[in-house]
N, C-alpha and C positions, 0 to 999 in steps of 0.2 A: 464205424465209418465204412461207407464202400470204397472199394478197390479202382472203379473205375470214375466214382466222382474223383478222390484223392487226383489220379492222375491227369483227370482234365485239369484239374483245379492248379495243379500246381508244373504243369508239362504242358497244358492248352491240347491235350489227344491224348485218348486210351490207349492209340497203338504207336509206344514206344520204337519201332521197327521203322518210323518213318522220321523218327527227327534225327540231325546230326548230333554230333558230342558234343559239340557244346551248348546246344540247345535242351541235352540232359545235363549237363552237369548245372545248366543255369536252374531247371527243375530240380536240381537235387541240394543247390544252395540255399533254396526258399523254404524245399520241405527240412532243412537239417537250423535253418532261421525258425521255422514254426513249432520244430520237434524244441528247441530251446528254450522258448516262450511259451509253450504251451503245459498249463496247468491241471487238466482234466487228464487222468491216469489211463484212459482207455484210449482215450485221441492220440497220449503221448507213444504209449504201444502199438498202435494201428500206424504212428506216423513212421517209429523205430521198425517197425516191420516191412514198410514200404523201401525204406533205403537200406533195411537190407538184405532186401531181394537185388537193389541195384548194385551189392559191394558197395556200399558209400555210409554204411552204418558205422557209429562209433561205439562203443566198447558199452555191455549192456553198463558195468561199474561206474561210469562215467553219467549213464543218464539216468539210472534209477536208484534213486537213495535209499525208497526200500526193498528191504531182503530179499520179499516173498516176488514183490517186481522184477528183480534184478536174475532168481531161482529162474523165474518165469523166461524170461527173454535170452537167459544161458542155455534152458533146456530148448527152445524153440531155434536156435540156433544151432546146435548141437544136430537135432530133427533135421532142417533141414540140409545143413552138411552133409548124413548118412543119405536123405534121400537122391544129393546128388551123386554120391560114390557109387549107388547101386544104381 
């Protein structure tokens, strides 16, 4: 999935910087409706990756029943935490 289809798709604009809060949290109600419903394992990691970059992600355990998923989206979280520390 692209990054900035995702965000049209689901925020109506790439650049995040120009909508207000609530017009992100309503993008981020749809894409955490989609990440729920949505059955294809790549889409669902592209979608859990999208929210959360925006803090709006819920818990990898909670969306990925499997291991190797679940390994997958703790370590990439993990990633990105360090990259903002530093």
């Amino acid at each position: 999935m692209d990054l900035d289809a995702l965000l049209h798709h689901y925020f109506g604009t790439t650049d995040l910087d120009r909508l207000d809060p609530e017009a992100i949290a309503e993008g981020c109600a749809r894409a955490r409706l989609a990440l729920g419903l949505e059955a294809d394992a790549g889409r669902r990691f592209a979608l859990w990756m999208l929210l959360h970059a925006l803090d709006e992600a819920p818990e990898p355990a909670a969306v990925f029943k499997d291991a190797k998923a679940r390994r997958i989206a703790e370590d990439y979280a993990r990633a990105a935490a360090r990259a903002i520390e530093d």
